[in-house]
mmCIF file of the C-alpha atoms, coordinates in Angstrom:
data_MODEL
# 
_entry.id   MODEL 
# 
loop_
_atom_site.group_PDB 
_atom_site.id 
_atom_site.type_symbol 
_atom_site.label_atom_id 
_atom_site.label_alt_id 
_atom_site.label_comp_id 
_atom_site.label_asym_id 
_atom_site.label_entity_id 
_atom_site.label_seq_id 
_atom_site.pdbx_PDB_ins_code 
_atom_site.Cartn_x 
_atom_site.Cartn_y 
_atom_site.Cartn_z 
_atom_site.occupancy 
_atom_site.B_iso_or_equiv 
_atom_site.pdbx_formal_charge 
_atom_site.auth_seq_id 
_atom_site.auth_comp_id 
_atom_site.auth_asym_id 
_atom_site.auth_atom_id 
_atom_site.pdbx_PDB_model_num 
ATOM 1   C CA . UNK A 1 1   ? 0.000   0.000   0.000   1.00 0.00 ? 1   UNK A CA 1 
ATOM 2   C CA . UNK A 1 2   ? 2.745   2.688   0.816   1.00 0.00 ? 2   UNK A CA 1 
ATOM 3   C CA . UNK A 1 3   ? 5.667   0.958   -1.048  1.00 0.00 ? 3   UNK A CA 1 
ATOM 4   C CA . UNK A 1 4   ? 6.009   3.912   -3.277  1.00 0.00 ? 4   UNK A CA 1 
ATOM 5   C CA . UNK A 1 5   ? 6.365   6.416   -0.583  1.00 0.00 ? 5   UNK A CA 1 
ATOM 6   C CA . UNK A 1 6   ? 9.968   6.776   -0.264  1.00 0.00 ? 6   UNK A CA 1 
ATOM 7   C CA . UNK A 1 7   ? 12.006  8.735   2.860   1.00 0.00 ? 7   UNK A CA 1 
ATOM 8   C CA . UNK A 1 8   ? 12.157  11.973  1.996   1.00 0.00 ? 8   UNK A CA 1 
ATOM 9   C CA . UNK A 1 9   ? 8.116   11.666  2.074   1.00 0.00 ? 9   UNK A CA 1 
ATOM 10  C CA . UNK A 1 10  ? 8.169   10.257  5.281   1.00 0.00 ? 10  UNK A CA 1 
ATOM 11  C CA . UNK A 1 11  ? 10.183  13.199  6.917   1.00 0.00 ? 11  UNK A CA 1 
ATOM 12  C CA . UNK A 1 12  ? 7.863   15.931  4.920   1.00 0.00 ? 12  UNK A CA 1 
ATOM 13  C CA . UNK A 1 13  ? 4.453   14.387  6.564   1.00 0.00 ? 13  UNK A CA 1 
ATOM 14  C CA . UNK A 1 14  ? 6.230   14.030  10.010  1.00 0.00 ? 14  UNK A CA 1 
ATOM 15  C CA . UNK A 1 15  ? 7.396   17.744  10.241  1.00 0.00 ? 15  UNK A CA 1 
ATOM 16  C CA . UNK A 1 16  ? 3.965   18.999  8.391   1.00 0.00 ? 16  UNK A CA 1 
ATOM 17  C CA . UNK A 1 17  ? 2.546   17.205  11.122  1.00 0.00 ? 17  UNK A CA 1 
ATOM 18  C CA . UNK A 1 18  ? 4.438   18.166  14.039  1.00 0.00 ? 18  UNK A CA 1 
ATOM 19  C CA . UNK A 1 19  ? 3.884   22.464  12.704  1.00 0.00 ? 19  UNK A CA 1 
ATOM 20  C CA . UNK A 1 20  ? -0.118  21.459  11.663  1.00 0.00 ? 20  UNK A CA 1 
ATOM 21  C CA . UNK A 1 21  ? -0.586  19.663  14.941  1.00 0.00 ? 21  UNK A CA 1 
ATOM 22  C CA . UNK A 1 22  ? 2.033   21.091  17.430  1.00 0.00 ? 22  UNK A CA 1 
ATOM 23  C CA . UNK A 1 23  ? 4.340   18.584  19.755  1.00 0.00 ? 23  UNK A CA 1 
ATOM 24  C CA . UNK A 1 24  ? 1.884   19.052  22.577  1.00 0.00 ? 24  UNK A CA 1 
ATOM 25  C CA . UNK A 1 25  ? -1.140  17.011  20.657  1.00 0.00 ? 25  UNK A CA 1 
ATOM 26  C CA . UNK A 1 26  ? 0.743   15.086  18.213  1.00 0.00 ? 26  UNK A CA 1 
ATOM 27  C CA . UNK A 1 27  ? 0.930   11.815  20.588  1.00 0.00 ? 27  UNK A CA 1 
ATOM 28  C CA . UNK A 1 28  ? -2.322  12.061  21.415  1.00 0.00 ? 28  UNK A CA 1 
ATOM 29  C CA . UNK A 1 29  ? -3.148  12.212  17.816  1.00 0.00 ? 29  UNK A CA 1 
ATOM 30  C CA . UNK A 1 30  ? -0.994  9.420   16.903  1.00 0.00 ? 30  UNK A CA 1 
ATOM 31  C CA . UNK A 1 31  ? -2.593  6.779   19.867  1.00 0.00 ? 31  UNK A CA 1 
ATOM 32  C CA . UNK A 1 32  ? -6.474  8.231   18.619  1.00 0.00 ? 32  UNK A CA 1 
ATOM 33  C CA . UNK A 1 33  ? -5.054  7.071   15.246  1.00 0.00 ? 33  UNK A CA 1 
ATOM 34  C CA . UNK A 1 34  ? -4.114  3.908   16.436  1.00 0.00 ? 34  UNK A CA 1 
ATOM 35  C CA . UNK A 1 35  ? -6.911  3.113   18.252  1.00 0.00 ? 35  UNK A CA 1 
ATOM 36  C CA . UNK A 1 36  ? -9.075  3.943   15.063  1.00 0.00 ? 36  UNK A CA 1 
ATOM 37  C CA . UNK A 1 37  ? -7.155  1.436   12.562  1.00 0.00 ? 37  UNK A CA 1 
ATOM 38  C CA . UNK A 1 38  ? -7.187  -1.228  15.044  1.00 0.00 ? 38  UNK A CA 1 
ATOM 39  C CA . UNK A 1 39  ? -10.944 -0.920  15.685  1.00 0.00 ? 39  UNK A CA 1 
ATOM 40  C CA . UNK A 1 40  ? -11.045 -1.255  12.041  1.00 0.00 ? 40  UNK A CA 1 
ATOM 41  C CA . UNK A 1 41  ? -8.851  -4.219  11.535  1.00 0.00 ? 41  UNK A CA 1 
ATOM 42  C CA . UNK A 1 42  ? -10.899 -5.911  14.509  1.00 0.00 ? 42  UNK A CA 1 
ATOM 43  C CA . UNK A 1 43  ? -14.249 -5.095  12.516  1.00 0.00 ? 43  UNK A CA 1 
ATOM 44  C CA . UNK A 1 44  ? -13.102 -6.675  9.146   1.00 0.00 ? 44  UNK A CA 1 
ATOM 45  C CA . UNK A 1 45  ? -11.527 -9.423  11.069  1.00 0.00 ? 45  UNK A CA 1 
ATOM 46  C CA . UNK A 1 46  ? -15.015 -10.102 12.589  1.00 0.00 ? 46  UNK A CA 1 
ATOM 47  C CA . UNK A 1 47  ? -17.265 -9.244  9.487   1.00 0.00 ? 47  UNK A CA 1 
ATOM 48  C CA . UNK A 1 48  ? -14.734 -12.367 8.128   1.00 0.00 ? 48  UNK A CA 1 
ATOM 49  C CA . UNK A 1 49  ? -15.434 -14.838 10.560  1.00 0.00 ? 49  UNK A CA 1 
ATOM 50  C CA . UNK A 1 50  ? -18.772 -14.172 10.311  1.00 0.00 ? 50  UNK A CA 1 
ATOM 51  C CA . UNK A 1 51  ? -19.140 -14.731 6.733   1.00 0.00 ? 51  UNK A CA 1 
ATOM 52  C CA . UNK A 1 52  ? -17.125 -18.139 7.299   1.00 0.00 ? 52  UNK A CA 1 
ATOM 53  C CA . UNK A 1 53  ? -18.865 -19.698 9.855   1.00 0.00 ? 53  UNK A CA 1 
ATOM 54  C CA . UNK A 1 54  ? -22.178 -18.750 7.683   1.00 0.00 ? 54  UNK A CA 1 
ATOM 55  C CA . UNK A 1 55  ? -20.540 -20.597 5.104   1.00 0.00 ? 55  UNK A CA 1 
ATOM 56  C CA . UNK A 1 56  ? -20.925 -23.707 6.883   1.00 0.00 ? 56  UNK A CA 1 
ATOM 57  C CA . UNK A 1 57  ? -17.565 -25.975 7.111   1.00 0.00 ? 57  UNK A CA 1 
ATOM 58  C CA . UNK A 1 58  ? -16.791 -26.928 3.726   1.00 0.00 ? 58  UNK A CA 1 
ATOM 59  C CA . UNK A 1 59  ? -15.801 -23.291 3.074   1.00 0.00 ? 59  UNK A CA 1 
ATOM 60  C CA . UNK A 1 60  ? -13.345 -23.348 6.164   1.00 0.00 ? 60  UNK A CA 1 
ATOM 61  C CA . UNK A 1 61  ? -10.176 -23.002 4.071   1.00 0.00 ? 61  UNK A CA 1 
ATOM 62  C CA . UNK A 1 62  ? -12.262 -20.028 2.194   1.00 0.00 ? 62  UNK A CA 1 
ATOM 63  C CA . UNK A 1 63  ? -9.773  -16.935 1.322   1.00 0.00 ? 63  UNK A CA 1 
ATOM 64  C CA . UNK A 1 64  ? -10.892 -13.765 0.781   1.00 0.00 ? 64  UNK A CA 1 
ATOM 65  C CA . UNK A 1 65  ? -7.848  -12.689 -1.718  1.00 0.00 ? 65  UNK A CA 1 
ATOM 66  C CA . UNK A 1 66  ? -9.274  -15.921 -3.589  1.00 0.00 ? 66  UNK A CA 1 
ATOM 67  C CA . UNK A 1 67  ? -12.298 -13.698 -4.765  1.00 0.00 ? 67  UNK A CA 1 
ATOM 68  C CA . UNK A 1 68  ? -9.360  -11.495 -6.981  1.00 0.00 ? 68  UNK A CA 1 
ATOM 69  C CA . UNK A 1 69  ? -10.904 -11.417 -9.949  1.00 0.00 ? 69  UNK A CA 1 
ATOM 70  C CA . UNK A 1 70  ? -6.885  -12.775 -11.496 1.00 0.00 ? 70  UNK A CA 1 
ATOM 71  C CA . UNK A 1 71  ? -6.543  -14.774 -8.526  1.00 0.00 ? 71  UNK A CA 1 
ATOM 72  C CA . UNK A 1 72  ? -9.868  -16.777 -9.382  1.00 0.00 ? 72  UNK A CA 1 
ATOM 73  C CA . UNK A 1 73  ? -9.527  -16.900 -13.294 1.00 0.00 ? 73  UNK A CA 1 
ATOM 74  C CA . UNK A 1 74  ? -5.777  -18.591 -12.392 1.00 0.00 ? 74  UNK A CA 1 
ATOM 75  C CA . UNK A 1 75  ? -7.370  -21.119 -9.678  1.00 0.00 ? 75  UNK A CA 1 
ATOM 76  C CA . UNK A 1 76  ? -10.264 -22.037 -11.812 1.00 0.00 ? 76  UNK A CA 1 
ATOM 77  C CA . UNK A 1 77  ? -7.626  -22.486 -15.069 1.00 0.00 ? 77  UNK A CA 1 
ATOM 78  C CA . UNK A 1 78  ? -4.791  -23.705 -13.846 1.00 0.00 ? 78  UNK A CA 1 
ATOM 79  C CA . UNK A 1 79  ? -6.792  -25.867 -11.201 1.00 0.00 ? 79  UNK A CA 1 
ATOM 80  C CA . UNK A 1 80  ? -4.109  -24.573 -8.421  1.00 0.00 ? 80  UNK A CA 1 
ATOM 81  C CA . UNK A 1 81  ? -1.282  -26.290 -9.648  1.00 0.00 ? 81  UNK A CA 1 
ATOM 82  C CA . UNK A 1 82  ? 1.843   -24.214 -10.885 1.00 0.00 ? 82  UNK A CA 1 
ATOM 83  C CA . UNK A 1 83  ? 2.623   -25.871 -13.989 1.00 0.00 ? 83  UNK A CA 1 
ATOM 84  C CA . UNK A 1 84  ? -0.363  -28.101 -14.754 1.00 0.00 ? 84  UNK A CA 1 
ATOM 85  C CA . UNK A 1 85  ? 0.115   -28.524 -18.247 1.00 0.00 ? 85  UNK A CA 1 
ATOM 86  C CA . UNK A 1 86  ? 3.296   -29.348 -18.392 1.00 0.00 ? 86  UNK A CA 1 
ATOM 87  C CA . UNK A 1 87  ? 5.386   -26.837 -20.066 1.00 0.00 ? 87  UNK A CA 1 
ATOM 88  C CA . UNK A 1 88  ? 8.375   -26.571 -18.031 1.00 0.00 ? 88  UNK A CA 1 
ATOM 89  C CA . UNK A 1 89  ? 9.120   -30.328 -18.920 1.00 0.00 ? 89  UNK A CA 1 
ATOM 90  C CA . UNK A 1 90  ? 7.904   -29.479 -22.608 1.00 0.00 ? 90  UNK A CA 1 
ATOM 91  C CA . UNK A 1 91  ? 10.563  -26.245 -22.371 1.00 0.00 ? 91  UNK A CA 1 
ATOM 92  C CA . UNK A 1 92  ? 12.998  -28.565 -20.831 1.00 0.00 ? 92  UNK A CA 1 
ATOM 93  C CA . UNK A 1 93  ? 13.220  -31.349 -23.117 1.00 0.00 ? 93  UNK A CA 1 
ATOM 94  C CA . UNK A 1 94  ? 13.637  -28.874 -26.446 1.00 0.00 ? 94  UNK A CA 1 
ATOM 95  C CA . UNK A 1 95  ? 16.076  -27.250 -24.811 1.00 0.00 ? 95  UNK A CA 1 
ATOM 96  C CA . UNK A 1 96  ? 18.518  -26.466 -28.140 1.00 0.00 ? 96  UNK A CA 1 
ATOM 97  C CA . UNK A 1 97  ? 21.566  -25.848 -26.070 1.00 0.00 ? 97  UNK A CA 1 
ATOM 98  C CA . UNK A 1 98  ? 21.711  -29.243 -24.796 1.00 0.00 ? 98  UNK A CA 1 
ATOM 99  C CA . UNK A 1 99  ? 21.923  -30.477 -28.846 1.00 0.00 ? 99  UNK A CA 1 
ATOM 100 C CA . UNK A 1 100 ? 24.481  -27.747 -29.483 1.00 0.00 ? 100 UNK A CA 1 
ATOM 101 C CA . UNK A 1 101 ? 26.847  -29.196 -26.987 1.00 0.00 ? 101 UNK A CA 1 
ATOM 102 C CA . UNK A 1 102 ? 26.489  -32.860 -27.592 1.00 0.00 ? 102 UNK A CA 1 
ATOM 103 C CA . UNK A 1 103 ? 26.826  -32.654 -31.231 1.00 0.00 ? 103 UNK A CA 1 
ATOM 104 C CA . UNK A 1 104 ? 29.839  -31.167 -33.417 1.00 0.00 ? 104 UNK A CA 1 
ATOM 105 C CA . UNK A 1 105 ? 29.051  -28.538 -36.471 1.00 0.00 ? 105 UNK A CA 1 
ATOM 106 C CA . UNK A 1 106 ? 29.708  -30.225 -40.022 1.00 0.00 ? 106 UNK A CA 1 
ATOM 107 C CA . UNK A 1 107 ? 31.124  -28.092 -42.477 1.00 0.00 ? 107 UNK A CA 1 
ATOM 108 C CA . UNK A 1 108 ? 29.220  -27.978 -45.816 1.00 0.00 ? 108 UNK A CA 1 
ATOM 109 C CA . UNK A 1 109 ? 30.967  -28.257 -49.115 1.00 0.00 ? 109 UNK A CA 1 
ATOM 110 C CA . UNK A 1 110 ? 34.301  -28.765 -47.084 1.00 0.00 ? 110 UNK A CA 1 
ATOM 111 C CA . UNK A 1 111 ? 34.639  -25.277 -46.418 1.00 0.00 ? 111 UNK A CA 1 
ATOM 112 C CA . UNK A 1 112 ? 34.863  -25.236 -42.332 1.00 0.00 ? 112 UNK A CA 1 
ATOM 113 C CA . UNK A 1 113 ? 35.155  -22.508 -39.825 1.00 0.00 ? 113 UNK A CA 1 
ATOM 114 C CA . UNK A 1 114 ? 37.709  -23.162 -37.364 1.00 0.00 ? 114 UNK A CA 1 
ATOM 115 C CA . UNK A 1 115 ? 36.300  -25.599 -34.226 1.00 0.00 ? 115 UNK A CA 1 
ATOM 116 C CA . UNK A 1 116 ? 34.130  -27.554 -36.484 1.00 0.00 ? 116 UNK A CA 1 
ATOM 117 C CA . UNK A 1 117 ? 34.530  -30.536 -38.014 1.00 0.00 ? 117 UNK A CA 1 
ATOM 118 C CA . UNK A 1 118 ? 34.516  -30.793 -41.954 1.00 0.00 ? 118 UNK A CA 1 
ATOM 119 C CA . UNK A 1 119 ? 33.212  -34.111 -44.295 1.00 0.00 ? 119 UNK A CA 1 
ATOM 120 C CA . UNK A 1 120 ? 36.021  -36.677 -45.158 1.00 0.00 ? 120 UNK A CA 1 
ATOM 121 C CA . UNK A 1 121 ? 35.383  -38.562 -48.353 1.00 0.00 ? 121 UNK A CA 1 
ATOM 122 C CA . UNK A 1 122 ? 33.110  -41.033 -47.294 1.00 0.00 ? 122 UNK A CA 1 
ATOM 123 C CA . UNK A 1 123 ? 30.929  -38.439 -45.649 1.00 0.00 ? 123 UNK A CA 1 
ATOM 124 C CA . UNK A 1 124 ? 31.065  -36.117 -48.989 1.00 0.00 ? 124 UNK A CA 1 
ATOM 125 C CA . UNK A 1 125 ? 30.388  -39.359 -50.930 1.00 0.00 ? 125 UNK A CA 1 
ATOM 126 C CA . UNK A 1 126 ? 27.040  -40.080 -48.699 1.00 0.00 ? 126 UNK A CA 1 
ATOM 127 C CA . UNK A 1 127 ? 25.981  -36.165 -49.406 1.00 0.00 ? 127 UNK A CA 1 
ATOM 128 C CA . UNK A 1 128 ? 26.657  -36.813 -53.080 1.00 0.00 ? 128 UNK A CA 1 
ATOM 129 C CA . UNK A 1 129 ? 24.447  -39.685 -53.352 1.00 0.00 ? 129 UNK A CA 1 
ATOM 130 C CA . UNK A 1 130 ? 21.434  -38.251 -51.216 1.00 0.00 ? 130 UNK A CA 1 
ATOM 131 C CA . UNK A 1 131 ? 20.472  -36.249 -54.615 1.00 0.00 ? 131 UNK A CA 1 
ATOM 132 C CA . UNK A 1 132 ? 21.800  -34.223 -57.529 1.00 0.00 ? 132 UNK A CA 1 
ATOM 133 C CA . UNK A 1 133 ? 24.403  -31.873 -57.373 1.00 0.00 ? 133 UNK A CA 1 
ATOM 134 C CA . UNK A 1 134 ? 23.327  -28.203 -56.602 1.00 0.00 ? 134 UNK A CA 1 
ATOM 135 C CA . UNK A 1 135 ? 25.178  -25.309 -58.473 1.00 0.00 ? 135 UNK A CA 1 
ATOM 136 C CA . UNK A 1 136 ? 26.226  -21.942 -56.277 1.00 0.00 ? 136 UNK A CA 1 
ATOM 137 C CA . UNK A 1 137 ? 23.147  -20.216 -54.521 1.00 0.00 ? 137 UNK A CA 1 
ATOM 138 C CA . UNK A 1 138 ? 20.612  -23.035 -55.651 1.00 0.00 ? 138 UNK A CA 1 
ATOM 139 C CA . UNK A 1 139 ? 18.233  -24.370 -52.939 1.00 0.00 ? 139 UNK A CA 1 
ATOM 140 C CA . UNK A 1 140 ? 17.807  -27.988 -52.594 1.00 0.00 ? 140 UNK A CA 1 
ATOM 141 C CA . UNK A 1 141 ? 14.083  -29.172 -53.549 1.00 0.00 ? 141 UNK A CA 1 
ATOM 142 C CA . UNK A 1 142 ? 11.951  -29.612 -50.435 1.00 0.00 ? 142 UNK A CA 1 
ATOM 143 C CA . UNK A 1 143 ? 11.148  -33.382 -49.406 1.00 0.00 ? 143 UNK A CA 1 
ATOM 144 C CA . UNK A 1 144 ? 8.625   -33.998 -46.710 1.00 0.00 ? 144 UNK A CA 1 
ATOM 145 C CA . UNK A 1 145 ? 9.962   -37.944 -45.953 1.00 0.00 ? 145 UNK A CA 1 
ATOM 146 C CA . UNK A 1 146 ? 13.450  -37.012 -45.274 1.00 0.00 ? 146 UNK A CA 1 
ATOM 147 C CA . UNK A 1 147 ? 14.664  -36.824 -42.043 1.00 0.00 ? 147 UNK A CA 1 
# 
């Protein structure tokens, strides 16, 4: 509730206080203050109660922060449970970094970068048999059942 109120705010409302108010009244003020909030507090805390034990018992566990209007649409979607559809695991299991590591970059054409690993024959033979040759800058044609 008073999160954004920073120091310098704090100091500004205590001396306004202290010249509105005067040294002389101001602890009165502050215990007639205090007295009010917790008469409050004590109220809701009541009013509360009440509505729970009209609730009968299955509502014991009842919360009233439950009736946040984003706090109910996430309880009634996501059934309570913090990942419920399983998405971390989903996220975990594509994780592309994992592949990166375990698996060494093949040069194409023989032309390699240093750190990676170009094709020897037998590996340039095996690409030159998967299909016909492609000149500079041509695409090879799209097939669905490779893999």
């Amino acid at each position: 509730m008073f999160s954004d109120v920073g120091g310098l705010e704090i100091v500004t409302l205590v001396i306004m206080a202290i010249v509105i108010f005067g040294p002389d009244k101001l602890p009165k003020l502050i215990q007639d203050t205090m007295g009010f909030i917790k008469k409050i507090r004590s109220f809701a805390d009541s009013a509360k109660e009440d509505i729970r034990s009209e609730l009968g018992p299955e509502f014991k566990d009842f919360e009233f922060e439950d009736l946040h209007p984003k706090t109910f649409v996430r309880k009634q979607l996501m059934g309570g449970q913090e990942d419920p559809l399983g998405l971390k695991e989903i996220r975990e299991s594509l994780d592309i970094r994992s592949v990166l590591d375990d698996k060494p970059a093949v040069a194409v054409n023989g032309h390699g970068r240093a750190g990676t690993v170009s094709m020897d024959k037998a590996g340039a033979a095996g690409a030159a048999s998967a299909g016909p040759a492609l000149q500079p800058g041509e695409r090879p044609p799209f097939d669905p059942d490779a893999t």
